[in-house]
C-alpha positions in Angstrom: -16.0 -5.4 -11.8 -14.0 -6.5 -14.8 -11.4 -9.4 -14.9 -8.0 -8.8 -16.2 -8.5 -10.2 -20.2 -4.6 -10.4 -20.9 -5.7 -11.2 -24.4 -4.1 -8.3 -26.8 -3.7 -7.5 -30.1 -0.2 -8.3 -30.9 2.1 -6.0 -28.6 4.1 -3.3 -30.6 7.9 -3.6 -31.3 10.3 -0.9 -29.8 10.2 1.5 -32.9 6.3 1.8 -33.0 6.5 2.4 -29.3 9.7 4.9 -30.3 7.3 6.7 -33.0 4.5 7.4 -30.2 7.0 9.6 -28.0 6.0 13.3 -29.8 2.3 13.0 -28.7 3.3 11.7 -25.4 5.7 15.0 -25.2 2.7 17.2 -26.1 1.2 16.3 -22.8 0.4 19.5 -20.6 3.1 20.8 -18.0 -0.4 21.9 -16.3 -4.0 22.2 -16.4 -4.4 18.6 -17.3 -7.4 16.3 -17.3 -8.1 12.5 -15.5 -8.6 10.6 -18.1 -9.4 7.7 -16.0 -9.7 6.1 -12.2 -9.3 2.3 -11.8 -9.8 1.0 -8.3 -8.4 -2.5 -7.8 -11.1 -4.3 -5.5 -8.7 -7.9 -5.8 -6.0 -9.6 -7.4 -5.8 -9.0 -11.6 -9.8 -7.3 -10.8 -10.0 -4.0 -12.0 -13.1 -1.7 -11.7 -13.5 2.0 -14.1 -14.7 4.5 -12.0 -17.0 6.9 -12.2 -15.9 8.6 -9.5 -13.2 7.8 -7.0 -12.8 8.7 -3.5 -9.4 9.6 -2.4 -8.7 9.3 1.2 -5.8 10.1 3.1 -5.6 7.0 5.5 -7.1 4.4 3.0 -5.8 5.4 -0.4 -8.6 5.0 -3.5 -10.9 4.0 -1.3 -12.0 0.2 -2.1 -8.8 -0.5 -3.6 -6.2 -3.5 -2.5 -3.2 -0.5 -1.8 -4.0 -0.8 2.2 -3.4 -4.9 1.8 -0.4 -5.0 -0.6 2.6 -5.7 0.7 5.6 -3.8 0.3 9.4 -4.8 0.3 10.2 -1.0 0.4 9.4 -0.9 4.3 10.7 -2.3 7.2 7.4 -4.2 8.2 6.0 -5.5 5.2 3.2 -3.2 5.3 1.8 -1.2 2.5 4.3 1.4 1.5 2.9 5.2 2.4 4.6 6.7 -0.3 2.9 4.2 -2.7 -0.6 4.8 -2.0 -1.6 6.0 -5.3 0.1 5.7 -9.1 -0.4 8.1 -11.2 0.3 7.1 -15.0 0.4 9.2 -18.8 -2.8 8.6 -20.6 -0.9 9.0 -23.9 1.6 6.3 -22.9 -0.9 4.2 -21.5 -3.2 4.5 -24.5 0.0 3.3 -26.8 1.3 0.2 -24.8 -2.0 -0.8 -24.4 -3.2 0.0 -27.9 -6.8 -0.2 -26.8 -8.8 2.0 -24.8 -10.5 -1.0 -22.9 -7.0 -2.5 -22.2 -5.8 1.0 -20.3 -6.8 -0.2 -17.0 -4.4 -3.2 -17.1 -1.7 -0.9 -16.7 -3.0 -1.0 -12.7 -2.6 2.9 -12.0 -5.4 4.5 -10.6 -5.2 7.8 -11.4 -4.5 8.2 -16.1 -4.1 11.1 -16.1 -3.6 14.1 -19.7 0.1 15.9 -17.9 3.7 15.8 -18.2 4.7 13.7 -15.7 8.5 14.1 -15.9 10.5 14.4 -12.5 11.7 17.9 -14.4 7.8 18.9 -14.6 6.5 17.2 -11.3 10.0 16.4 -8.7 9.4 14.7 -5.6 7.3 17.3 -3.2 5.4 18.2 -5.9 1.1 19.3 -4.9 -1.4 18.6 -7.2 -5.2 19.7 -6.8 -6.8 16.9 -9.0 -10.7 16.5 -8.9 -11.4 17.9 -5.0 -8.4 16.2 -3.6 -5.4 17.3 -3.0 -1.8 14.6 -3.8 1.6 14.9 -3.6 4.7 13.3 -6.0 7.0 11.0 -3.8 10.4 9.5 -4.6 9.6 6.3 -4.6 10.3 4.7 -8.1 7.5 3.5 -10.3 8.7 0.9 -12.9 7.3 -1.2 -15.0 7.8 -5.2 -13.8 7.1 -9.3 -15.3 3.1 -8.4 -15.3 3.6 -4.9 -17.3 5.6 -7.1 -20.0 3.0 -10.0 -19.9 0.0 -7.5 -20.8 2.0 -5.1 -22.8 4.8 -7.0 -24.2 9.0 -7.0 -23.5 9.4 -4.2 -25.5 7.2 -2.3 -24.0 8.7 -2.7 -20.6 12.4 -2.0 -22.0 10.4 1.6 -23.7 8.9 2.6 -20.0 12.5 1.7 -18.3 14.8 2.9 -20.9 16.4 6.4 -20.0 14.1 7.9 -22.1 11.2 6.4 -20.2 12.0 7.1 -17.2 13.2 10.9 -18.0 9.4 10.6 -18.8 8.2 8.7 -16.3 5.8 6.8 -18.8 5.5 3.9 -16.3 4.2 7.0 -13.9 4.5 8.1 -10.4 4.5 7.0 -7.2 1.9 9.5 -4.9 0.0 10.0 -1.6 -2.6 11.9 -0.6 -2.9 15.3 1.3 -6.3 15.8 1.4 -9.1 14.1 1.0 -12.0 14.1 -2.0 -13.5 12.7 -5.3 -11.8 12.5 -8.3 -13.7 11.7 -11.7 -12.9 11.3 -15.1 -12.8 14.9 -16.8 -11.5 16.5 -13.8 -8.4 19.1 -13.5 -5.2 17.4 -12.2 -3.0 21.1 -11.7 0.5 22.0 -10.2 -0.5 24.2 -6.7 2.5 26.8 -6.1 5.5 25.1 -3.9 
């Protein structure tokens, strides 16, 4: 289990995030690849997984979703259409400049596909690893502790128009049905 280490090189201004949007756009529509699972065992703790266990009840099994609080629902309680994120690998890769610093980003699924609400709308299946998730409508921006890892600009890139046509802060998803996911694995579109 790894501590957050906010320490970064210095954070990149808007035009060198800017100049990273082609490779991000060469992402797959489908047949991508995880890249990488990070469970989230406490506060500003991360842990690189091996392999994750999704579950349909519990989330990324040993991760703090189940505990978090949510001002999206009428109780407080964790928010079932925010059980998993789902980010870009490409875009986490440039705003974090460092493949040790990816995990910061506090997705738990980084994933090599076109994440774009034109590519993946709300309803949207994916088979990924032997699980199966679906793409929700709730929002996924980035917020104060996306800036204070990755810089201001950075946060204005991931919530610009652009960035959200994108969806380079990621998605909000839940899971169908349960199983493992590991770096390497397939994330794919199943028919609608």
């Amino acid at each position: 289990m790894e501590h957050l280490d906010t320490a970064a090189p210095e954070h990149l201004d808007t035009a060198a995030l800017e100049a990273g949007l082609g490779h991000i756009r060469e992402s797959p529509a489908d047949d991508g690849t995880v890249e990488l699972v990070v469970r989230r065992p406490a506060v500003n703790e991360r842990e690189v997984l091996a392999v994750g266990h999704l579950d349909v009840d519990a989330g990324l099994v040993g991760d703090t979703w189940p505990v978090r609080r949510s001002s999206r629902t009428a109780d407080g309680a964790a928010h079932p259409d925010m059980q998993l994120t789902v980010i870009n690998a490409r875009a986490a890769l440039l705003v974090a400049q460092d493949p040790d610093r990816c995990a910061l980003a506090g997705d738990q699924l980084h994933v090599d596909l076109d994440l774009s609400p034109v590519n993946l709308p709300a309803g949207t299946r994916l088979a990924v690893g032997s699980a199966v998730i679906e793409v929700t409508g709730q929002p996924h921006l980035g917020c104060a502790k996306f800036a204070a890892r990755f810089g201001k600009d950075a946060l204005r890139f991931v919530n610009s128009r652009t960035g959200r046509s994108l969806r380079l802060r990621g998605l909000n998803a839940r899971i169908v049905a349960p199983g493992t996911v590991r770096p390497g694995d397939a994330i794919r579109k199943l028919p609608g």
